[in-house]
N, C-alpha and C positions, 0 to 999 in steps of 0.2 A: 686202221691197224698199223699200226708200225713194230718193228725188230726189237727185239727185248735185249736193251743194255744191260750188261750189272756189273756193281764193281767189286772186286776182288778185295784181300781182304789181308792186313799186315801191311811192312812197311814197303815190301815190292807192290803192292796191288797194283791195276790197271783195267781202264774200261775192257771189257769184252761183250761180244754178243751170245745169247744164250741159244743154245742148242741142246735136240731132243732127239734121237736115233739118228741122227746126220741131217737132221732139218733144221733151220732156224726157228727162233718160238718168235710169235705173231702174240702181242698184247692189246689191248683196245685202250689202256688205260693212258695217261700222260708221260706216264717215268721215263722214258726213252728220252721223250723230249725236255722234261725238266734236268733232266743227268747232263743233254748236250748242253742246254742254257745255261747252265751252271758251272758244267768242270770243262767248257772249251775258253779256249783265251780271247776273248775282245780287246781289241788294239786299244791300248791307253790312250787318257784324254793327250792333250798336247801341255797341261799341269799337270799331269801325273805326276811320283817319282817311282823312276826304275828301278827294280830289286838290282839288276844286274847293270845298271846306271844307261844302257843302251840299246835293248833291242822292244821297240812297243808291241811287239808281237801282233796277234787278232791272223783271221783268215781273210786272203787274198778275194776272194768273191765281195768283198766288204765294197768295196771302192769301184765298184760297179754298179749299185743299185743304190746302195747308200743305209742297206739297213744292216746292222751293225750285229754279230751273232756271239753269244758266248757272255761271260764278264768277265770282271776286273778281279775278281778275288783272288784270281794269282798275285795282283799285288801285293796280296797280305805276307806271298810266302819267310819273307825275311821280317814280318812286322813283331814286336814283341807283345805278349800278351798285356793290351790295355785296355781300357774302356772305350778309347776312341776304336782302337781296333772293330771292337765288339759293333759299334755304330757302323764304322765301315762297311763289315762283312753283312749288316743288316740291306744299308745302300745300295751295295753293286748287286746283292740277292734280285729285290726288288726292278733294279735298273735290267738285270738279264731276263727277268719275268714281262715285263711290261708286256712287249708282245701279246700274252693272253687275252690281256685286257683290251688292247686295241684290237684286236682277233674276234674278239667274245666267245673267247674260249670259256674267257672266268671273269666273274663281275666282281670278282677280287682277290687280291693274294696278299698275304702275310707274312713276313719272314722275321724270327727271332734267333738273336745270338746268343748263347750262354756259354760259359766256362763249365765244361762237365767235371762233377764232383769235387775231388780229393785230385783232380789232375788237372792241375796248372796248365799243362802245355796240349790241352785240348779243347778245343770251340765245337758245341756241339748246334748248328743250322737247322733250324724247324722249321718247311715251309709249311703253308697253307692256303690251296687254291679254293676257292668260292665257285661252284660253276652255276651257273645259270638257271638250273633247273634246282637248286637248291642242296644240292649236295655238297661236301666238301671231302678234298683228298689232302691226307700228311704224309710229308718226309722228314726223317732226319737224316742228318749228314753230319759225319764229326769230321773234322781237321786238326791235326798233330802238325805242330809247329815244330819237335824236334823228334821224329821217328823213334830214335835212340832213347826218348824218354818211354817211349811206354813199349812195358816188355811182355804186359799180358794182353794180346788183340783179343782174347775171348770175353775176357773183363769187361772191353768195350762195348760188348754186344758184336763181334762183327756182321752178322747178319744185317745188320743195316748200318755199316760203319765205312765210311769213306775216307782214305788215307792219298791225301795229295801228297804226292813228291814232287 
């Protein structure tokens, strides 16, 4: 069982934990853990290039044990909508997933990037875990490249829309 993340929704959103008459909610399912692997910062390669040309960010427990938590898709934050992009944000998906697999959590995961719709300056991230007993679970995740471009979050579905700032 783990704490139920979710993310909020517009262009302030932010992770929060979900609460129910003043208790925290208890989920069995993955999302908790696919949310942390995904939207926390893993310290860049040492070839990276920096959005902010300086700081490699990632969490401080890294350099202790040696295993590595989060990924790189914050580097896309300043990346302009291209194809290599789209490959990218495919990459670091998978790179922050791996875990599962070495876990056998999931005997495999899938991650697809697309540009959603009629809006340019959104990628919308489809994972897909495999687990073992033969079931499979989906997320989407959009990313807005320029907040200020999209003025309808309902449009986007927010119910399942994730807006990195």
């Amino acid at each position: 069982m783990d704490v139920e993340l979710f993310y909020g929704c517009g262009p302030d959103a932010c992770a929060d934990v979900r609460t129910a008459c003043g208790d925290l909610v208890a989920i069995n399912e993955l999302s908790t853990s696919i949310l942390i692997s995904l939207f926390t910062d893993r310290r860049a390669n040492e070839d990276d290039v920096l959005p902010d040309g300086s700081d490699p960010r990632g969490w401080w427990c890294d350099a202790m044990d040696g295993t590595r938590i989060g990924s790189r898709l914050w580097l896309l934050e300043r990346a302009r909508n291209l194809p290599e992009v789209l490959r990218l944000a495919e990459e670091y998906a998978l790179e922050a997933l791996a875990w599962l697999i070495e876990d056998r959590v999931a005997r495999k995961v899938t991650a697809t990037a697309v540009v959603v719709g009629g809006c340019h300056n959104v990628l919308m991230l489809t994972v897909q875990i495999f687990k073992p007993d033969g079931r499979s679970l989906r997320w989407k995740f959009r990313y807005a490249w320029d907040l200020r471009a999209v003025q309808d979050w309902e449009a986007l579905d927010c119910a399942s829309a994730l807006a990195m700032a």
